[in-house]
N, C-alpha and C positions, 0 to 999 in steps of 0.2 A: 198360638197367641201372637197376633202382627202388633209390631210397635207401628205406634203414630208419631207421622214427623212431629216437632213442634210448630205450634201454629202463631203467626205474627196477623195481629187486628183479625183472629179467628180464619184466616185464610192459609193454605200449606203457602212455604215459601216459592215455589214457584209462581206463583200467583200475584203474589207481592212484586218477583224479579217480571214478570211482564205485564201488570202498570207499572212501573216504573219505566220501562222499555217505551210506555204509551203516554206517559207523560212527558217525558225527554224529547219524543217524536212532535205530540203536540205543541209544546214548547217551542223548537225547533222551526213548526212549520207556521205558528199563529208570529213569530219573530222576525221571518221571511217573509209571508205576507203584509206583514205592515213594517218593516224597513223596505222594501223593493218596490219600485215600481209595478205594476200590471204589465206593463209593456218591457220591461229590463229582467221579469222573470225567467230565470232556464231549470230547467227540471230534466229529467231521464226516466221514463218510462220504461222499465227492464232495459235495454238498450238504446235504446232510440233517443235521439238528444229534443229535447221541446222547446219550446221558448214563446214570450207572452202572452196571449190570451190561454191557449193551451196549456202550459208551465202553470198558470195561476189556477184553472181549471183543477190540475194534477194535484198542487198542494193544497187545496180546498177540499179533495177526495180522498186525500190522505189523512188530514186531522179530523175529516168524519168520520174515518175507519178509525183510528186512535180513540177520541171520543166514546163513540160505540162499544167497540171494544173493549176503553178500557171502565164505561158504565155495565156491561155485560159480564165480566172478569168479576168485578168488585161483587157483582150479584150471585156470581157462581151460575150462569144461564148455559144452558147448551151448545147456541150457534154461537156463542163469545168464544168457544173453546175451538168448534170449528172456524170460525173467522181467524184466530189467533194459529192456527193451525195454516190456514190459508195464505195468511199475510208472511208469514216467518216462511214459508215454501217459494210465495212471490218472491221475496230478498235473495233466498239461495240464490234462485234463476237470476234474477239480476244481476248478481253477483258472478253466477258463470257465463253467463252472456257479455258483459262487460269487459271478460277478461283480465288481467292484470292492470292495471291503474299506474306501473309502476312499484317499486320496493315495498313504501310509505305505504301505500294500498292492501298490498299482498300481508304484508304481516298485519296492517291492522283488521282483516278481514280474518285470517288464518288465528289471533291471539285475542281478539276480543268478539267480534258475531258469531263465529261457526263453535266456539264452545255454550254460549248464548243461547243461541238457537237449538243444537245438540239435547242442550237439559231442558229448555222448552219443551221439544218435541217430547222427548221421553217420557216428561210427566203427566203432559197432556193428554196422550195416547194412553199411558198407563192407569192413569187416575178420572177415567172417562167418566167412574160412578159418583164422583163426586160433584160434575155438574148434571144440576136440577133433571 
């Protein structure tokens, strides 16, 4: 007999922790986008530092993926799980491509994403049959 997690708006909690992960992102980038300039925007592309038309490009590509994502997530859809999959893999590598940041950097990567992403992956992988 397997117990069932409890479910929050009928969703496992996982599911919940990344829209919210896609809200906070989209928030974030619709915030950027219309406080900054086009031309005063910088971004980073796994490593690679961007800037203006490119930079604005990047965060226009990013809150579609959020969006998508997190209307996909909300639906319990297949490639939402792959996508969601995808994107949390892009960040690691950014994140080890980037390098250390600094202290500030290292521990908030090391105490707040990599446990994040960690039980992301897990459940995602694990709980494959419950998207569509």
């Amino acid at each position: 007999m397997a117990i069932k997690a409890p479910l929050i708006f009928g969703r496992p909690r996982y599911v919940i922790a990344l829209l919210a992960g896609a809200l906070i992102g989209s928030a974030y980038e619709v915030y950027s986008l219309v406080s900054v300039a086009g031309a005063d925007q910088h971004r980073y592309l796994l490593s690679y530092p961007l800037s203006g038309g490119s930079a604005y490009a990047v965060s226009v590509l990013k809150l579609a993926i959020y969006v998508c994502g997190g209307i996909g997530l909300w639906g319990m859809r297949k490639w939402a799980r792959l996508l969601a999959m995808g994107y949390l893999a892009y960040e690691l590598a950014a994140y080890v491509l980037a390098g250390t940041g600094g202290l500030t950097a290292l521990i908030g990567v090391q105490l707040l994403f990599l446990p994040y992403a960690t039980f992301c992956f897990m459940y995602l992988q694990r709980n494959a049959k419950a998207f569509g």
